[in-house]
C-alpha positions as CSV (number, residue, x, y, z in Angstrom):
1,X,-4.1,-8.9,-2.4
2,X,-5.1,-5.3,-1.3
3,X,-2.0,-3.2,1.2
4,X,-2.8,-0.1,2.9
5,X,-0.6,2.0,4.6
6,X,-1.1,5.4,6.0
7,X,1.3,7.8,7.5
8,X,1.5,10.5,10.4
9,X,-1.2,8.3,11.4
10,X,-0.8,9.1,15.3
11,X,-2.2,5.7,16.2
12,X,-1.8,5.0,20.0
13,X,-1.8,1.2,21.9
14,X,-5.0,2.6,23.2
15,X,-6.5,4.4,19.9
16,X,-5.8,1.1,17.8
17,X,-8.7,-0.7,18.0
18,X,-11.0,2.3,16.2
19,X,-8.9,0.6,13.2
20,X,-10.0,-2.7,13.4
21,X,-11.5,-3.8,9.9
22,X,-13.2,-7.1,9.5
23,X,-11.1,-10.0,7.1
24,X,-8.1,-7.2,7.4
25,X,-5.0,-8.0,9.6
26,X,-4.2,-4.3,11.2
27,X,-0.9,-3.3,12.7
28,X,0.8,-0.2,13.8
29,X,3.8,1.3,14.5
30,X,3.1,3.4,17.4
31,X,3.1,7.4,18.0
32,X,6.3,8.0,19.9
33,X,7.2,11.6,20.1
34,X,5.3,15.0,20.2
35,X,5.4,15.3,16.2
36,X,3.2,14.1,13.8
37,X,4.3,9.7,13.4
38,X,3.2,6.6,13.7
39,X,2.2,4.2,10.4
40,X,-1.4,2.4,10.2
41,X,-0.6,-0.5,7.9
42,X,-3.7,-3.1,6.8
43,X,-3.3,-6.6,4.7
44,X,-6.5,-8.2,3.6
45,X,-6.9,-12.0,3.7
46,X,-3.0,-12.5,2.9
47,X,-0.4,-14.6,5.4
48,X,1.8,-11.7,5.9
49,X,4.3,-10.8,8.7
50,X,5.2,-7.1,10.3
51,X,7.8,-5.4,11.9
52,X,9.0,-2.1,12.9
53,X,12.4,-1.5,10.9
54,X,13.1,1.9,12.5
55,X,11.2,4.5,15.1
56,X,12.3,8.0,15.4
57,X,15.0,8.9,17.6
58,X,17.2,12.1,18.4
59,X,19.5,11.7,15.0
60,X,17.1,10.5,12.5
61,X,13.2,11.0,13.0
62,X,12.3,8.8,10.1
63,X,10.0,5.7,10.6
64,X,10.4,2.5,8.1
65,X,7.8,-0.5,9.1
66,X,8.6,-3.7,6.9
67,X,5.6,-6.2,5.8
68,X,5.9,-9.1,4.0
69,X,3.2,-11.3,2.4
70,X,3.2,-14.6,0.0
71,X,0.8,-14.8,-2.6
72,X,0.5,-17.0,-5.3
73,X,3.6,-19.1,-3.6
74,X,6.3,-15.8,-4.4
75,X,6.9,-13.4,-1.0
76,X,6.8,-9.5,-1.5
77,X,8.5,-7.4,0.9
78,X,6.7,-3.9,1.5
79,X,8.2,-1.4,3.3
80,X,6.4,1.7,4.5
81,X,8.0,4.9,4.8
82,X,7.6,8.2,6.7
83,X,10.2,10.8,6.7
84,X,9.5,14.5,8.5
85,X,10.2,17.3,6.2
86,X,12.8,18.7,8.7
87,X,14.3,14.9,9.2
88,X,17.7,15.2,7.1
89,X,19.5,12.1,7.8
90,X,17.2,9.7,6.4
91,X,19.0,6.1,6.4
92,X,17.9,3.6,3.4
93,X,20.4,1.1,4.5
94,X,17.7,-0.9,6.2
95,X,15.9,-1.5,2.8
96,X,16.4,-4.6,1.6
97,X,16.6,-4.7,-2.2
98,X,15.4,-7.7,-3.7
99,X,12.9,-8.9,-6.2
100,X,9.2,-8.6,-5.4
101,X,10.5,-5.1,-3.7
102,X,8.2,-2.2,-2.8
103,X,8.9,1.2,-1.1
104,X,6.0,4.0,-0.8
105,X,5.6,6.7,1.6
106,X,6.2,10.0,2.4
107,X,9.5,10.7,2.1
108,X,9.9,14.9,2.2
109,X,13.0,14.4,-0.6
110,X,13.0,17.2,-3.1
111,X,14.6,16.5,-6.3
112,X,13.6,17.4,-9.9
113,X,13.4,13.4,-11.1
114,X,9.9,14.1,-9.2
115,X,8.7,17.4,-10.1
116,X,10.8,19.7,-7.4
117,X,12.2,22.6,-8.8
118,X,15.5,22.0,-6.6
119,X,17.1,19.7,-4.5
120,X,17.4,18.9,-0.6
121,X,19.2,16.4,1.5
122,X,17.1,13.6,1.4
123,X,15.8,13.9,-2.2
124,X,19.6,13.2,-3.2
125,X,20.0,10.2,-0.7
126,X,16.9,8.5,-2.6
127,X,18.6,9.6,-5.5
128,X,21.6,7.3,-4.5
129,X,19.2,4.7,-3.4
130,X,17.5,4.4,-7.0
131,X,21.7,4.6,-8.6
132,X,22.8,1.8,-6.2
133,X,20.5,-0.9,-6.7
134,X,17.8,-2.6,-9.0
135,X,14.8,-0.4,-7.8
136,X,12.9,2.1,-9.5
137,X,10.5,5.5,-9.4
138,X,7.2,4.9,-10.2
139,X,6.5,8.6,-11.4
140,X,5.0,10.6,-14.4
141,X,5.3,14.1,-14.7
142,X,1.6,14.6,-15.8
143,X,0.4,12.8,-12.6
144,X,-1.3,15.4,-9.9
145,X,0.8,16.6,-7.5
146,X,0.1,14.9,-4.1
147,X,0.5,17.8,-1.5
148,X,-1.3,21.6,-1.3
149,X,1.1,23.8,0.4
150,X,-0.6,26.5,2.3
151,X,0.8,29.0,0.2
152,X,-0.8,27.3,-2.8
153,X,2.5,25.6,-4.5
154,X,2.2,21.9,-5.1
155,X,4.6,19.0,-4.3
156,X,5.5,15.8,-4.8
157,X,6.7,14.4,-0.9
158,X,4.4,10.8,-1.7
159,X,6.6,8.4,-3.5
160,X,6.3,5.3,-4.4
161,X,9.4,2.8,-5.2
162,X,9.5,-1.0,-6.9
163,X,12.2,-3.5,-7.9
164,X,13.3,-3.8,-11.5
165,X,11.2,-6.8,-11.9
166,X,8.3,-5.1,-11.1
167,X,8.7,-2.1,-13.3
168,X,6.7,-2.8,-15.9
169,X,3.5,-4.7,-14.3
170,X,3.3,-1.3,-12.0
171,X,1.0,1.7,-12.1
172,X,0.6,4.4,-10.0
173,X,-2.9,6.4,-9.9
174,X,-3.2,9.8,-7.7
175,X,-6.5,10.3,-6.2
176,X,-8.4,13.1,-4.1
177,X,-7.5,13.8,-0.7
178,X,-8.9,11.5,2.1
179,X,-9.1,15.0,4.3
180,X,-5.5,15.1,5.4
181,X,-3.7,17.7,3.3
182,X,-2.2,14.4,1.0
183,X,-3.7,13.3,-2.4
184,X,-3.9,9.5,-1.8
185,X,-1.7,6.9,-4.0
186,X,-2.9,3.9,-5.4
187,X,-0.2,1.3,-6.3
188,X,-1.3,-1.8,-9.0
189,X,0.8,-4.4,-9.4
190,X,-0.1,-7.0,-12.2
191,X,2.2,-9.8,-11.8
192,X,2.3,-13.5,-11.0
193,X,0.0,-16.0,-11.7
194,X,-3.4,-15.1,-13.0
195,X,-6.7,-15.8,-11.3
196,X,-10.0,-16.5,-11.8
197,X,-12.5,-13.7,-10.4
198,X,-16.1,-14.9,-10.2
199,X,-18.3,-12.2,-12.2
200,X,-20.7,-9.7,-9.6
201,X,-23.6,-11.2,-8.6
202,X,-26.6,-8.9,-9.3
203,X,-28.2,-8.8,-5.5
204,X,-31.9,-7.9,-4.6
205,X,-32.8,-4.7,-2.9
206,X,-35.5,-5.7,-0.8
207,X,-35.3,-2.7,1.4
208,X,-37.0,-0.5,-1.8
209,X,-39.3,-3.1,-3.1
210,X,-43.2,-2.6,-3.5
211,X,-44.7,-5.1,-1.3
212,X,-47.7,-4.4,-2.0
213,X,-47.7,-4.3,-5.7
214,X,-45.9,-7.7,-5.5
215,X,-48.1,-9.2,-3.2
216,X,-51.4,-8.3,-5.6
217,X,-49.9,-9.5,-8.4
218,X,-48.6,-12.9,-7.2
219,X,-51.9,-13.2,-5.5
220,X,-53.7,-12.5,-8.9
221,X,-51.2,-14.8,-11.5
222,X,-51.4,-17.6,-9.0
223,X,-55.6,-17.6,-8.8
224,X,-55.7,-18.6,-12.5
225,X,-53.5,-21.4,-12.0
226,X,-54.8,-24.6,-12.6
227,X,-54.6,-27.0,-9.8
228,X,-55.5,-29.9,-11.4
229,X,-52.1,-30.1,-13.4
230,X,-49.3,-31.9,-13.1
231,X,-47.7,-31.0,-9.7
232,X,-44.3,-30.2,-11.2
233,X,-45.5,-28.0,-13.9
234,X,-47.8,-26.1,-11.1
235,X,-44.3,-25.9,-9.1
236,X,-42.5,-23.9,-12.5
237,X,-45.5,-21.9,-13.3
238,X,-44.8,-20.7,-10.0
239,X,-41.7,-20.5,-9.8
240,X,-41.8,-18.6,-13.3
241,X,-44.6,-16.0,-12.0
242,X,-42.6,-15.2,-8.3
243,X,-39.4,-14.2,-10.5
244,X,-41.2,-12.4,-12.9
245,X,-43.2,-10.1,-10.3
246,X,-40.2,-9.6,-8.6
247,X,-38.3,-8.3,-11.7
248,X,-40.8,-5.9,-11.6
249,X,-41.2,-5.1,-8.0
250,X,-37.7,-5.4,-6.5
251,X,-35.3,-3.3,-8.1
252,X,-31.8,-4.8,-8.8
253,X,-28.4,-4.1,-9.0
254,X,-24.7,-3.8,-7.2
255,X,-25.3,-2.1,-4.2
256,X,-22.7,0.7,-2.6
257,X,-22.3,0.1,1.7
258,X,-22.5,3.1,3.0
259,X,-21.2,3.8,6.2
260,X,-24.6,4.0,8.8
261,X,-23.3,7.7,9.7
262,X,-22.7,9.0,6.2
263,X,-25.5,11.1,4.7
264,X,-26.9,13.5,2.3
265,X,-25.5,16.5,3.7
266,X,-21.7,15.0,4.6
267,X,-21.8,13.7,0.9
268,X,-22.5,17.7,-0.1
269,X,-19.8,18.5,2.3
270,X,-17.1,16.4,0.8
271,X,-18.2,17.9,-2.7
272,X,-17.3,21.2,-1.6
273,X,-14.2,20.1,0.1
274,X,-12.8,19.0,-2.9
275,X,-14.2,21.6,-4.8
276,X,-12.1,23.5,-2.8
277,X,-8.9,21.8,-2.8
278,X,-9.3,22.0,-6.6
279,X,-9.8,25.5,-6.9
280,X,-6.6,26.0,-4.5
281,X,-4.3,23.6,-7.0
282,X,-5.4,25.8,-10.5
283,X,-5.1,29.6,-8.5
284,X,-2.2,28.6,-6.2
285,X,-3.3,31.5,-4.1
286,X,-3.2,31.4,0.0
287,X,-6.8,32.6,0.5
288,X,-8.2,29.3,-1.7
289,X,-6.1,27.3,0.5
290,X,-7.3,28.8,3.2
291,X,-11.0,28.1,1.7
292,X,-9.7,24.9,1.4
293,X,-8.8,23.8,5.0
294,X,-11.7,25.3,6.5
295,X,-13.8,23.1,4.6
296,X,-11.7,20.2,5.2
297,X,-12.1,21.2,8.9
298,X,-15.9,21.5,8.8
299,X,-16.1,18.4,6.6
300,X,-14.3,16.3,10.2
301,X,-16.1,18.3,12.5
302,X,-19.2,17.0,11.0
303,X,-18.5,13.6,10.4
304,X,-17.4,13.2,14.0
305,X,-21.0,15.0,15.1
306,X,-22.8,12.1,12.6
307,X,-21.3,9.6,13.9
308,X,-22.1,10.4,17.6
309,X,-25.6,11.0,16.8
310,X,-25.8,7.6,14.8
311,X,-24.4,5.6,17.8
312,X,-27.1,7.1,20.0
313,X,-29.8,6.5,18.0
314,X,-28.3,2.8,17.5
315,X,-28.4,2.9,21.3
316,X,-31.8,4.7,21.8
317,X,-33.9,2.3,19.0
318,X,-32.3,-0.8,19.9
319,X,-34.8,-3.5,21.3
320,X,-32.6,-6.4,23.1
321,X,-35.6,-8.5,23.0
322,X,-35.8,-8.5,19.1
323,X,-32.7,-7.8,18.1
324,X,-30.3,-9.6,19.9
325,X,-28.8,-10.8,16.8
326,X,-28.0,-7.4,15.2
327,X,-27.0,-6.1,18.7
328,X,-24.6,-9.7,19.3
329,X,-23.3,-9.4,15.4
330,X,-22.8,-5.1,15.9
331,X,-20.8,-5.2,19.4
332,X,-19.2,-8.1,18.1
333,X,-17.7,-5.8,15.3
334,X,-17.1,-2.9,17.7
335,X,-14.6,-5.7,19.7
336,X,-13.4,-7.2,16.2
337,X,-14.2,-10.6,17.3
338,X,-14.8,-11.1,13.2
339,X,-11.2,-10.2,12.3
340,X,-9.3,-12.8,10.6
341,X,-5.8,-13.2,11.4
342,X,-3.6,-14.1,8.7
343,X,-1.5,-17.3,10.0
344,X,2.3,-17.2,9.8
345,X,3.6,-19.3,7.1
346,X,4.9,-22.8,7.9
347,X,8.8,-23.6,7.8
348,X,9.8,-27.0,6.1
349,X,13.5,-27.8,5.3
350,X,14.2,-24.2,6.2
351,X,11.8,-22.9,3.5
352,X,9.3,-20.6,4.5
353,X,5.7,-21.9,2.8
354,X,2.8,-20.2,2.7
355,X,0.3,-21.9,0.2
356,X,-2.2,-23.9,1.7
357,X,-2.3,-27.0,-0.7
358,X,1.4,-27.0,-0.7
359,X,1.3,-27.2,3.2
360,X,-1.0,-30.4,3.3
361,X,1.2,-31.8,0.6
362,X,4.2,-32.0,2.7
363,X,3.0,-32.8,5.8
364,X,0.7,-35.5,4.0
């Protein structure tokens, strides 16, 4: 099961379906006001369900989205937080605490618990929160801090809160900075029944292979083959000599997907972005921030360039009379026709149900 959920994503009814991800159910709470809001939230392959807990308003401009998803027969309630750093009145009451509990977001509380130096309103509120009820931090004090201040001081604002039962099966891992002035936060949670992943298949890369080379070869094993044999041994002598040549001719191995706009120089780009960002975090002085954001700047303004130029030459090399299934399978995934949608889960006797084989059971 694999959550994602992004904040002060400004996402628009209009803007939303640049989000669109294929096998990944995509919803949003909105951009309402002037200031940075609005929560992108992704579930892969899960039956899940959403809903918008809270939007901003005039007394409290925190935003709370609520998704829950079954898996493995238990239901997890994930709650996505964002709370402005001049928002003081952020209310937790709408949190339902309960096993299989998560909480993660950025919540602009200040308190030493999470590396602060001193306190603020809301950092005592999720104070309370963690006093009242079976939930807990999910925090080390070695871990990176997640936010680059521009006058170089580091914070902690990304938090990420679990249910008592959940405690232990839980790590939290800080990463580099997707380009928005936030380290990002993975969250594991090992728990429930175990299942069986199938091992990576070792794939082909035909797109390097030497053709030629493999052609000659085949062509030159096969000549000495003797065709007056036994039709089924002629069949694994050839069989033996096509997988051997291509051991040697096609190279092998898991394969990264690139995105068809990403190159060379953007890669070198983002090396010196977070190049930058590093130096910033060990000198904590303004200038190296400053270093900083200008290459995060030039690192978007050139990704937005590469992708503009990629889409025109998709458009200018395209041949509709070849390669209408490319052009039917790549406007297909500009529409998200290949989204899945995960179905709601089925109520019997009042119980919410959500596992497949336990769905035909009953009704059979």
């Amino acid at each position: 099961m694999d959550v994602f959920i992004i904040n002060e994503a400004n996402v628009t009814p209009d803007s939303i379906k640049y989000y669109q991800l294929i096998d990944w159910n995509i919803q949003a709470l909105y951009k309402s006001r002037q200031i940075a809001s609005g929560i992108l939230i992704g579930v892969n392959q899960h039956t899940s369900k959403f809903r918008v807990l809270k939007e901003m308003n005039d007394t409290d401009t925190s935003e709370i989205v609520e998704l829950i998803i079954w898996k493995d027969n238990r239901k997890f309630k994930i709650y996505g937080i964002y709370s402005p750093p001049q928002n003081n009145n952020l209310d937790l009451d709408l949190i339902e605490m309960q096993n299989n509990t998560v909480l993660i977001g950025d919540f602009n509380g200040a308190s030493p618990k999470w590396g602060y130096s001193y306190h603020n309103q809301v950092g005592r509120k999720i104070e309370d929160f963690l006093d009242s009820g079976a939930m807990e931090l999910v925090y080390c004090n070695t871990d990176i801090p997640t936010f680059l201040h521009y006058s170089g001081s580091t914070t902690n604002p990304d938090l990420a809160i679990v249910s008592s039962n959940l405690k232990n099966y839980t790590t939290r891992e800080v990463i580099e900075d997707p380009g928005g002035g936030h380290r990002a936060i993975i969250l594991t949670i090992k728990a429930g029944k175990r299942t069986y992943q199938q091992p990576r298949r070792t794939t082909w890369n035909f797109k390097k292979a030497n053709w030629k080379n493999y052609r000659n070869e085949v062509e030159e094993d096969t000549s000495k083959l003797d065709l007056q044999g036994h039709p089924k041994t002629l069949l694994n002598q050839f069989h033996s000599i096509l997988i051997a040549k291509a051991k040697r001719n096609i190279p092998r191995g898991k394969q990264i997907r690139f995105k068809p706009f990403w190159n060379k120089q953007l890669a070198e780009q983002k090396r010196k972005r977070d190049q930058a960002r590093k130096q910033a975090e060990n000198t904590k002085q303004s200038n190296d921030v400053i270093a900083w954001r200008k290459e995060t700047a030039k690192l978007t303004q050139d990704v937005t360039i590469s992708k503009k130029e990629s889409w025109n030459k998709f458009l200018e090399n395209i041949d509709y009379r070849t390669d209408a299934s490319r052009t039917h399978k790549f406007l297909n995934s500009l529409n998200n026709k290949y989204t899945r949608e995960n179905p709601e889960p089925k109520i019997i006797n009042n119980k919410e149900i959500s596992d497949d084989t336990v769905i035909a059971n009953k009704f059979n």
